[in-house]
DOFIKE-789799 format. One record per residue: residue in three letters; x, y, z of N, C-alpha, C, O in turn; residue number from 1. Coordinates in Angstrom, 3 decimals, m for minus. Atoms other than C-alpha are relative to their C-alpha. Example, Ala and Ser with C-alpha at 12.3 -4.5 7.8 and 13.67 -1.06 7.14 Angstrom:
<kolfis>
[kolfi 'Ala' [0.890 m1.190 0.000] [12.300 m4.500 7.800] [0.900 1.200 0.000] [1.936 1.181 0.665] 1] [kolfi 'Ser' [m0.820 m1.190 m0.060] [13.670 m1.060 7.140] [m0.770 1.090 0.730] [m0.261 2.198 0.899] 2] 
</kolfis>
This chain:
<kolfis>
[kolfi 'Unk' [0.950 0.271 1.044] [108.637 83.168 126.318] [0.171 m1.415 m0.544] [m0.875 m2.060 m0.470] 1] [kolfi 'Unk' [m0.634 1.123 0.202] [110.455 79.982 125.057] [0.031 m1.287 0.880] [m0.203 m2.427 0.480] 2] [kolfi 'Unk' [m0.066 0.752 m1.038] [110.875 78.312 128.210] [m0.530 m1.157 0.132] [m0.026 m2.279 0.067] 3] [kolfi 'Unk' [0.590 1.257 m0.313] [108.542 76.295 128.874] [m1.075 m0.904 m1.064] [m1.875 m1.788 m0.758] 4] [kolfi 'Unk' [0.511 0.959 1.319] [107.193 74.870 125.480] [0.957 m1.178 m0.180] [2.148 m1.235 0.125] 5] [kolfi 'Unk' [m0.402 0.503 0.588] [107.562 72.012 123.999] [1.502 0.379 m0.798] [2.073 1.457 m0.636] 6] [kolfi 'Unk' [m0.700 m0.284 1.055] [110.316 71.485 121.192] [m0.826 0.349 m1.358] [m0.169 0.986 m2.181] 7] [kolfi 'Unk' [1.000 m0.011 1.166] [107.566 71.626 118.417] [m0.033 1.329 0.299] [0.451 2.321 m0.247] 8] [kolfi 'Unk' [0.665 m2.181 0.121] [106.052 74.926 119.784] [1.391 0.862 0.065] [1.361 2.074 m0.144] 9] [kolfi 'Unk' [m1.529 m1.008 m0.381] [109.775 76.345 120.428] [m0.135 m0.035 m1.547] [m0.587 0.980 m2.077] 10] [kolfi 'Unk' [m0.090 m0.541 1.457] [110.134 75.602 116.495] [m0.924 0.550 m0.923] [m0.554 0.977 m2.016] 11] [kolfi 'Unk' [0.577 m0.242 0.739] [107.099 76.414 115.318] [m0.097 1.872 0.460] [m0.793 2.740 m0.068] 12] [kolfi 'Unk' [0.593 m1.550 m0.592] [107.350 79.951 117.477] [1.292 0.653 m0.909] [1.272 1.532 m1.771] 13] [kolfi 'Unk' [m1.756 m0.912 1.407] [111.329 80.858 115.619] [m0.441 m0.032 m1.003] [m0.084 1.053 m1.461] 14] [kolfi 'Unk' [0.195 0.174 0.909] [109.802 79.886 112.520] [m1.209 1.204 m0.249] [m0.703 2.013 m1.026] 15] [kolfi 'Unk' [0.733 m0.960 m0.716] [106.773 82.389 113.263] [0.644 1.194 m0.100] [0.380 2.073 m0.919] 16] [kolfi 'Unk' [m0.818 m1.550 m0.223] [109.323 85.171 114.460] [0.580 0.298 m1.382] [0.504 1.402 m1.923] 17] [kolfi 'Unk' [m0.683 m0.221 0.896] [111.302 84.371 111.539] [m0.836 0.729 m1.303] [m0.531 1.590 m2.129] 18] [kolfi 'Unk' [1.020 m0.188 1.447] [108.710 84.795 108.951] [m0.686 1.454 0.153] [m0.996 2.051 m0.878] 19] [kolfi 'Unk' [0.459 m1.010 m0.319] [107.359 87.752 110.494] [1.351 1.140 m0.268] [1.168 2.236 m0.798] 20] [kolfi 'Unk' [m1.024 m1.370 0.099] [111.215 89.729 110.641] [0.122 m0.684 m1.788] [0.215 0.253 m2.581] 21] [kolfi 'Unk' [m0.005 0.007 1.674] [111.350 88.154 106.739] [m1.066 1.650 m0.473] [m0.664 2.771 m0.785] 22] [kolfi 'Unk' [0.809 m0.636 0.626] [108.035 89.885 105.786] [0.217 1.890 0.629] [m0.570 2.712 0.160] 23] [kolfi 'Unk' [m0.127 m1.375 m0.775] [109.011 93.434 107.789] [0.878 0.147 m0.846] [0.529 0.955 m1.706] 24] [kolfi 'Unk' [m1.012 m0.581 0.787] [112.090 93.663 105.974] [m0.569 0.344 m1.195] [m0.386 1.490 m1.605] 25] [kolfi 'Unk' [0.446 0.250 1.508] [110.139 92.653 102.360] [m0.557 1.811 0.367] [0.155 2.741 m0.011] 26] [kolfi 'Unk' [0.694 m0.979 m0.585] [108.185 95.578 103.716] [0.312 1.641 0.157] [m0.191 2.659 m0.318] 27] [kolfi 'Unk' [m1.214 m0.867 0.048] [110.709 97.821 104.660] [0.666 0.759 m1.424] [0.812 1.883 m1.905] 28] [kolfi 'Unk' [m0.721 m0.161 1.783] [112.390 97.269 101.143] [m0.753 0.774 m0.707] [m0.316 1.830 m1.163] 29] [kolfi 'Unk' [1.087 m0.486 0.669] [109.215 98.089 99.555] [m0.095 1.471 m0.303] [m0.080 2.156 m1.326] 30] [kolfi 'Unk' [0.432 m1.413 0.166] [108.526 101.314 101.141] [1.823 0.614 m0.061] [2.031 1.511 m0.877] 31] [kolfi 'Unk' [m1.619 m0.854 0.683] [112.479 102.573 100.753] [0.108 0.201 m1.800] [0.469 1.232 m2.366] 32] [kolfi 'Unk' [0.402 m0.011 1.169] [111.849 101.758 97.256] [m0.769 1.030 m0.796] [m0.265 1.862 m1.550] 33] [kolfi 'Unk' [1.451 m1.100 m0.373] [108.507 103.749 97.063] [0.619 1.251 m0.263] [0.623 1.855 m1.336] 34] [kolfi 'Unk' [m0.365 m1.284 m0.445] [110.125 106.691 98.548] [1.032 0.393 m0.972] [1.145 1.518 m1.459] 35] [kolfi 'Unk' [m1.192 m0.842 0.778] [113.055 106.956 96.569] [m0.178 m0.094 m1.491] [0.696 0.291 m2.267] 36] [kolfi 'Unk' [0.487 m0.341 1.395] [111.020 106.584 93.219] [m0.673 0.992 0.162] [m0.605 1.767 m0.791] 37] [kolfi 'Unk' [0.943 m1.177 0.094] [108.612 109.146 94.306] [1.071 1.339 0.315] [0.630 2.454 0.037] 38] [kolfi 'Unk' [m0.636 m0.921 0.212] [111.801 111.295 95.021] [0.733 0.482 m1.463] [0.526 1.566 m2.008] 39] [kolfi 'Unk' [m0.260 m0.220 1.177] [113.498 111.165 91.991] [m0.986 0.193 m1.360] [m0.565 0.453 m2.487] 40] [kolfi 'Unk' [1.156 m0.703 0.897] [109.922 111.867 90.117] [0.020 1.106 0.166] [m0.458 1.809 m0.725] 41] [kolfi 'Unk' [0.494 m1.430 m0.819] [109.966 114.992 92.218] [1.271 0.921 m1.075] [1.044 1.714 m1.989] 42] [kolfi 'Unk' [m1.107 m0.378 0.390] [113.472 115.884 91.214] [0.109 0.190 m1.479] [0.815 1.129 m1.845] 43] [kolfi 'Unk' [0.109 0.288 1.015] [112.871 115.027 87.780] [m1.112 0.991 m0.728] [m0.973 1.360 m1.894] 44] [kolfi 'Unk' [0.857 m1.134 0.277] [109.918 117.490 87.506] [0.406 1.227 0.095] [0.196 2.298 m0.473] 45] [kolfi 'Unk' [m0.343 m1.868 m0.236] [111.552 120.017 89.029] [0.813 0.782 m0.674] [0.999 1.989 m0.523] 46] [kolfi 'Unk' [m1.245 m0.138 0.767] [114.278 119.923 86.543] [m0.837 0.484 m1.339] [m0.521 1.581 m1.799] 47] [kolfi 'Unk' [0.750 m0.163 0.795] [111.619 119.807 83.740] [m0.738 1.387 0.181] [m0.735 2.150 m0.785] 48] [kolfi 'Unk' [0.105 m1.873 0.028] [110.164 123.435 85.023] [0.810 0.534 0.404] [0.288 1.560 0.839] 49] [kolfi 'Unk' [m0.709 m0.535 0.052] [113.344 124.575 85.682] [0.450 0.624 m1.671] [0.812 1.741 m2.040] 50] [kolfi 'Unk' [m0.440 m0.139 1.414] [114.020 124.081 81.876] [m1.577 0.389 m0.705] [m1.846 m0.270 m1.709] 51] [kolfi 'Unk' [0.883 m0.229 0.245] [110.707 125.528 81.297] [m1.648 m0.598 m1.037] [m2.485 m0.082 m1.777] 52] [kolfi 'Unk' [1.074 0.527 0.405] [108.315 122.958 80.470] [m1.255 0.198 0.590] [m1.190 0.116 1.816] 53] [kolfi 'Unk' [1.199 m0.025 m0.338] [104.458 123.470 80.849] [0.072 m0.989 0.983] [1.105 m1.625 1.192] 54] [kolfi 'Unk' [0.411 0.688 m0.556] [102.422 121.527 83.390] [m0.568 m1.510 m0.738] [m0.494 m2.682 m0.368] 55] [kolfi 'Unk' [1.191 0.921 0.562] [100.108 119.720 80.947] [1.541 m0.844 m0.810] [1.491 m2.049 m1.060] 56] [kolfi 'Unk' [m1.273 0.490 1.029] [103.740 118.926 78.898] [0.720 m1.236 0.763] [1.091 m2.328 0.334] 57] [kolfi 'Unk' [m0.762 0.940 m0.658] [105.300 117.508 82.009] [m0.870 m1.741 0.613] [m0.390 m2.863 0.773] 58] [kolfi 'Unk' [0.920 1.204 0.166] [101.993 115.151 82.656] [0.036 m0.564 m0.959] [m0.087 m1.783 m0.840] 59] [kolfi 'Unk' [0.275 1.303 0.875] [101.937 113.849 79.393] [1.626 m0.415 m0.096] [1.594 m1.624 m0.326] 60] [kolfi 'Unk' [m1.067 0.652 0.300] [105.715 113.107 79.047] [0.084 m1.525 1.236] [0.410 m2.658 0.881] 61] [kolfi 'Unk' [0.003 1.030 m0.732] [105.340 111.023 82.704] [m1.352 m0.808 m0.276] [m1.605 m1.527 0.691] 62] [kolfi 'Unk' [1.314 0.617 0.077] [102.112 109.537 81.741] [m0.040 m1.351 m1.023] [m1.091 m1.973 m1.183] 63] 
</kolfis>
């Protein structure tokens, strides 16, 4: 893939790759993030009708 470019296009293609595995990770981060707030909402509800709070009680407290 590299080979036979220039030096310009060789750096402008790492720079390219690079920016692309940057933004995958940002990405990545994001949705791990995501997921493990929307788990601990879950967890957090479930604890709330365990201890017998309404529905409409547990919407307005997260709301």
């Amino acid at each position: 893939m590299l080979y036979d470019m220039s030096d310009n296009a060789k750096l402008r293609e790492i720079a390219r790759i690079r920016e692309k595995a940057l933004h995958d990770e940002a990405s990545q981060m994001k949705a791990a993030r995501d997921e493990g707030i929307a788990q601990g909402k879950a967890e957090i509800i479930s604890k709330l009708r365990a201890k017998g709070m309404s529905e409409s009680e547990i919407k307005a407290l997260l709301s």
